[in-house]
C-alpha positions in Angstrom: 2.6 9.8 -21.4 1.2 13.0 -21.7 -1.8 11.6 -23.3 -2.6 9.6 -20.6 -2.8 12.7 -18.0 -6.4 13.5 -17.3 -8.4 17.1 -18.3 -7.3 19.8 -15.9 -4.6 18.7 -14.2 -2.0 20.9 -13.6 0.9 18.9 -14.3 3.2 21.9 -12.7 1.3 21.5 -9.3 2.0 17.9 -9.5 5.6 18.4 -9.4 5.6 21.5 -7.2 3.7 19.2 -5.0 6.5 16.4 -5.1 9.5 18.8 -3.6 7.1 19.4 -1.0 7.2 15.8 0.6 10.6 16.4 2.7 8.3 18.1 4.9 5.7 15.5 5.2 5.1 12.6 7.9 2.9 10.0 7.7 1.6 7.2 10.5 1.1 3.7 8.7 -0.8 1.0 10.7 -0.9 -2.6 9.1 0.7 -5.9 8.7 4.5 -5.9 8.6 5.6 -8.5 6.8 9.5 -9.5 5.0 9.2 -10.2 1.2 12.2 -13.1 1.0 13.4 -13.1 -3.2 15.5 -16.3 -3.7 17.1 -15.6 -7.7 18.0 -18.5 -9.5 18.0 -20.4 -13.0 16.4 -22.8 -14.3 18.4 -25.5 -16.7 16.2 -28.6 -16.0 13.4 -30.4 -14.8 13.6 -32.6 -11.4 14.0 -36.2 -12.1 11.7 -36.7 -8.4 8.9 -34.7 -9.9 7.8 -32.6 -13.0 8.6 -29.1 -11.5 11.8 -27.5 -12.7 15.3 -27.5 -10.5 16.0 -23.7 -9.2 19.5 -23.1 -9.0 19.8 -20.2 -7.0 22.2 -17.1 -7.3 21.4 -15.2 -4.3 18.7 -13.7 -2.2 16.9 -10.6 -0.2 15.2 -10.0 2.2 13.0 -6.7 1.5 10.4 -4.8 3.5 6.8 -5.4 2.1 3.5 -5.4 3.4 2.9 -1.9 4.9 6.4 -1.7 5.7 6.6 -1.6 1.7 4.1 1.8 1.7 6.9 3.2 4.6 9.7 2.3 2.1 7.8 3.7 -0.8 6.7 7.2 1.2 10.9 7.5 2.0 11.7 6.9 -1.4 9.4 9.4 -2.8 11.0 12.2 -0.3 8.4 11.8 2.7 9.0 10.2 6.3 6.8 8.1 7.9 6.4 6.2 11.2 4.8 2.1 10.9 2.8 0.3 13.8 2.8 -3.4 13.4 3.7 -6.7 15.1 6.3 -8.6 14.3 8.2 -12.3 16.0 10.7 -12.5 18.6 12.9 -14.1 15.8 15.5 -13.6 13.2 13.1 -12.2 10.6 12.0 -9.4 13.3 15.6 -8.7 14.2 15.5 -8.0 10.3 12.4 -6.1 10.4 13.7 -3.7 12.8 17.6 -3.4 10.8 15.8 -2.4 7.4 13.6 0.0 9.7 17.0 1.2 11.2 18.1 1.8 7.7 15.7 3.8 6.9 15.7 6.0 10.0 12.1 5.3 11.0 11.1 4.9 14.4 10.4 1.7 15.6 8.4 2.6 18.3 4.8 1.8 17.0 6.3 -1.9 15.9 5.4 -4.2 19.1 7.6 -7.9 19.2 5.0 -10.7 20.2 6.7 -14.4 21.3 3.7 -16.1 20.5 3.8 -15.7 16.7 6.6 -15.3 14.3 7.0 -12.6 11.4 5.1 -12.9 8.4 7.5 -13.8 5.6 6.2 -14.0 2.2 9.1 -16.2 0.2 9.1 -16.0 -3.9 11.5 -17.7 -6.3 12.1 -16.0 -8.9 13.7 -17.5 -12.2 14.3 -15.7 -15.4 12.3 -12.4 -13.8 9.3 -15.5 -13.4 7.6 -16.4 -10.0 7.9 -20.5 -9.8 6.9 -20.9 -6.6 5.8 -18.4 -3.1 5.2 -19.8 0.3 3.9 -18.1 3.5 5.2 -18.4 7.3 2.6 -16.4 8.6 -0.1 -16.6 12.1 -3.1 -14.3 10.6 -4.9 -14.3 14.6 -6.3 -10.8 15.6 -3.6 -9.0 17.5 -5.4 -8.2 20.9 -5.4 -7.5 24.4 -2.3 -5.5 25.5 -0.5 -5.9 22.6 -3.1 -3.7 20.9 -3.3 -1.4 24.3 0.3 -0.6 23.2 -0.4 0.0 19.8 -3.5 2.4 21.0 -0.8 4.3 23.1 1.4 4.9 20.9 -1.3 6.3 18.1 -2.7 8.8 20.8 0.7 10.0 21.9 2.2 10.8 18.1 -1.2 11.3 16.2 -1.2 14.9 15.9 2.8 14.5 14.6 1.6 13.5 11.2 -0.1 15.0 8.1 -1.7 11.5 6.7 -2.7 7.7 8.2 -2.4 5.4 6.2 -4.3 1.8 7.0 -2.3 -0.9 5.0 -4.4 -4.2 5.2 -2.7 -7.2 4.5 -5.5 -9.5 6.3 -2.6 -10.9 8.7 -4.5 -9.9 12.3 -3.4 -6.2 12.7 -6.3 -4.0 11.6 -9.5 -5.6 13.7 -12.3 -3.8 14.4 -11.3 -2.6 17.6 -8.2 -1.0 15.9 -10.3 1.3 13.5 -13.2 2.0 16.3 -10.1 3.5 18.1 -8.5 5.2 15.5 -11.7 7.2 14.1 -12.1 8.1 17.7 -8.4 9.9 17.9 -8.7 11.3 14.4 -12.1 13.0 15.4 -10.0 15.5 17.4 -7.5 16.2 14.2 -10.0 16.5 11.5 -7.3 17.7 8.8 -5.7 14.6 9.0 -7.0 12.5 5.7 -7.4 8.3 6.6 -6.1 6.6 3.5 -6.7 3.0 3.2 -6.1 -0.4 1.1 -8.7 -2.7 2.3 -9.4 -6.0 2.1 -12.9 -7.1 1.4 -13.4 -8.8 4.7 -15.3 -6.9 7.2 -15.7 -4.0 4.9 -17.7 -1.9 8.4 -14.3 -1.5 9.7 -13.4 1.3 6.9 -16.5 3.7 7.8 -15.8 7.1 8.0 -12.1 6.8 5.8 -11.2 9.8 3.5 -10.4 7.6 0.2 -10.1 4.1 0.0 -8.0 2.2 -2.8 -9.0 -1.6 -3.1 -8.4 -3.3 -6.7 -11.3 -3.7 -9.0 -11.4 -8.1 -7.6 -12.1 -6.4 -4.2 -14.2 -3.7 -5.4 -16.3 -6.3 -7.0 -16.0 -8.4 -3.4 -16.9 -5.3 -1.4 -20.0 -4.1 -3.6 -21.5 -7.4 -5.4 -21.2 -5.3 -8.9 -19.1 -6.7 -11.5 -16.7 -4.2 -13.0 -16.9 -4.0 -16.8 -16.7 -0.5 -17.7 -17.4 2.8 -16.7 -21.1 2.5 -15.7 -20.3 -0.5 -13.5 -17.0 1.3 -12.3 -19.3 4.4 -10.9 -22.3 1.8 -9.6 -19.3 0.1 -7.3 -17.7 3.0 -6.3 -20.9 4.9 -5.8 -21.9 1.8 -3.3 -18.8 1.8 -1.5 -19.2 5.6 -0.8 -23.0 5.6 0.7 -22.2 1.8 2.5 -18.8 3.2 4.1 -19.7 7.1 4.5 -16.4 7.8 2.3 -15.4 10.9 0.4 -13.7 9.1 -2.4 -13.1 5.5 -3.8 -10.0 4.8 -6.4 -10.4 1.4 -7.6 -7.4 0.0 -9.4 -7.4 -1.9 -12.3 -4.5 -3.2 -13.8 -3.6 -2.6 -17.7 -7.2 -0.6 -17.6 -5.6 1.7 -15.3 -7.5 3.9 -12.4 -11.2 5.1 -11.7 -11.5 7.6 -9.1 -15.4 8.1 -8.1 -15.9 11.0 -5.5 -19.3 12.8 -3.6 -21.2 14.6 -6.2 -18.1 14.9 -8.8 -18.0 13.1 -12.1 -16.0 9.7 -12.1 -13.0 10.1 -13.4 -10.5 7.3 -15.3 -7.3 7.2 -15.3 -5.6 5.3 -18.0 -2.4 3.3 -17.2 1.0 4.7 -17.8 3.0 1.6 -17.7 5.1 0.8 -20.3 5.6 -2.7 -20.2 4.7 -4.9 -17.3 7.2 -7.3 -15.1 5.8 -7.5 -11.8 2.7 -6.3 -10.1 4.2 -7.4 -6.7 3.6 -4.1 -4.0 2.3 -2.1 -6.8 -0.5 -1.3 -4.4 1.8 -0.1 -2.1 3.2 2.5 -4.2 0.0 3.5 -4.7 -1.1 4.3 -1.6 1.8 6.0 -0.8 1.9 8.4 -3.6 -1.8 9.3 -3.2 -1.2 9.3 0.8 2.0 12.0 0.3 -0.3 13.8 -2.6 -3.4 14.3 -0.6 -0.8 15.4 2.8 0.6 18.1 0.2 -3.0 19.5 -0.5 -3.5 18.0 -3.7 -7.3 17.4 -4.4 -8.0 13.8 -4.6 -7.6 13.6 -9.0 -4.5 15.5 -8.8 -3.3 12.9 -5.8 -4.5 9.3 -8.0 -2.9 10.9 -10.7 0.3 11.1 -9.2 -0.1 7.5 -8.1 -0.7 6.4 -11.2 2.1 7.5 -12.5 4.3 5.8 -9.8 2.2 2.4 -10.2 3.7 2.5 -14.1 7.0 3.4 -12.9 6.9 0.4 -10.1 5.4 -2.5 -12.4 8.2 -2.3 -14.8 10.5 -3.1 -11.7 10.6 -7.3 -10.9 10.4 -7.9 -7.1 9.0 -5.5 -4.2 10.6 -1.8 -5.7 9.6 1.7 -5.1 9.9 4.7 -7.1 12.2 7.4 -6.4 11.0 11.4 -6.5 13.5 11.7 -9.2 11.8 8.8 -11.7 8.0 10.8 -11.1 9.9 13.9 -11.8 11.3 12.4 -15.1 7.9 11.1 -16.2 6.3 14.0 -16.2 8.2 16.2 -18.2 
């Protein structure tokens, strides 16, 4: 792996930077959603139709969505406080235990009896994906259930040394949420906005620190077609005039990372993986590392760095995993 670090950084720094997350605290805003994993085997082929028989072993029921990126930001050492709405239901009551187990604050998470938890169900057989279905209501979350989410932000936001904006496309970050947000972190200009967008809307990520879409939404966000290192720059180049960002790190699977920042030279970042199981939440390890790297006072390389080499620690996992302080400490030795 040491081949894959790039020039000048200090690997040292990295890792002094890690033992400094105990003392970090970030605020994620997104869509909270349960990742359900039914395990099984397959043995046959349904006489009814040509899709195979699943039977299953057992099942969990994990945080994901941006209440992955909390889970990932405890695993790596950090603390971190998630605003979200979730269902009146059993999967909310679930929501709220795993948040419990984690000793995060619930107060940013509002209950809503009008739409149930997201749930994102995958069956998984022989570390495969057959099947995923969705119980989801992607409406804009509005009126005064986003009045309490605006109070809670503007009571805690100077408690926190990062936001991160996890968009899941659900109905939690609108417009209106962002307008508000840029507004409150105006008044605490050290505090670096970190977000993974989706493509839609792209207006509501002016003004972020770093944004981290993949290269499909890079490509979505900027019209350019990502084929190398030119096009890489051209899109993230775009992204930083349209959006008024300081830096873009577009992710890009086995081709790993390209970080493109204001009047700096684009730098890649080739992937560390190993081998690949499961790209599920790799994103959200991503975010988190860079979010907890840039909180510590890394510069933005050192940061993706970092991330990258939780993103080829986490794709070697099957199912929505993290990665542990103690695995990013082991990698770069």
């Amino acid at each position: 792996m040491k081949n894959k670090i790039p020039a000048n950084i200090d690997i040292p720094a990295l890792r002094q930077a890690l033992k400094s997350f105990s003392n970090l605290r970030v605020l994620v805003l997104g869509d909270l959603i349960i990742d359900h994993f039914i395990w099984g085997e397959v043995s046959r082929i349904s006489p009814e139709a040509p899709v195979p028989v699943v039977n299953v072993t057992h099942d969990d029921l994990l945080l994901g969505g941006s209440a992955n990126v909390l889970n990932n930001i405890y695993a790596l050492g950090g603390k971190a406080v998630i605003c979200g709405a979730i269902g009146r239901d059993d999967m909310g009551d679930r929501m709220l235990a795993l948040l419990h187990d984690l000793s995060s604050d619930p107060g940013g998470v509002i209950r809503l009896s009008d739409r149930p938890t997201t749930v994102k169900t995958r069956i998984i057989a022989r570390n495969q994906q057959v099947v995923r279905f969705d119980h989801e209501d992607n409406s804009p979350v509005n009126g005064p259930h986003l009045e309490k989410i605006k109070k809670f932000i503007t009571a805690h936001i100077a408690d926190f040394q990062a936001v991160v904006v996890s968009d899941y496309n659900k109905g939690m970050i609108s417009p209106q949420l962002m307008d508000f947000l840029r507004l409150c972190l105006k008044d605490h200009p050290d505090i670096p906005l970190i977000i993974d967008p989706k493509p839609n809307l792209p207006q509501r990520f002016t003004g972020a620190s770093i944004i981290t879409p993949n290269h499909h939404e890079a490509e979505q966000l900027t019209g350019i077609s990502i084929v190398d290192e030119s096009s890489l720059k051209e899109a993230g180049q775009k992204l930083l005039a349209q959006l008024d960002l300081e830096a873009v790190l577009i992710t890009r699977g086995e081709a790993g990372m390209g970080l493109v920042e204001r009047h700096k030279p684009t730098i890649t970042i080739p992937t560390v993986a190993r081998e690949v199981f499961d790209v599920t939440g790799a994103g959200d390890t991503v975010i988190a590392a860079l979010a907890l790297g840039t909180a510590a006072g890394l510069p933005y390389a050192a940061a993706a760095t970092l991330a990258n080499f939780a993103a080829g620690i986490v794709v070697g996992k099957v199912g929505t995993a993290t990665v542990s302080r103690e695995e990013l400490l082991e990698v770069m030795k």
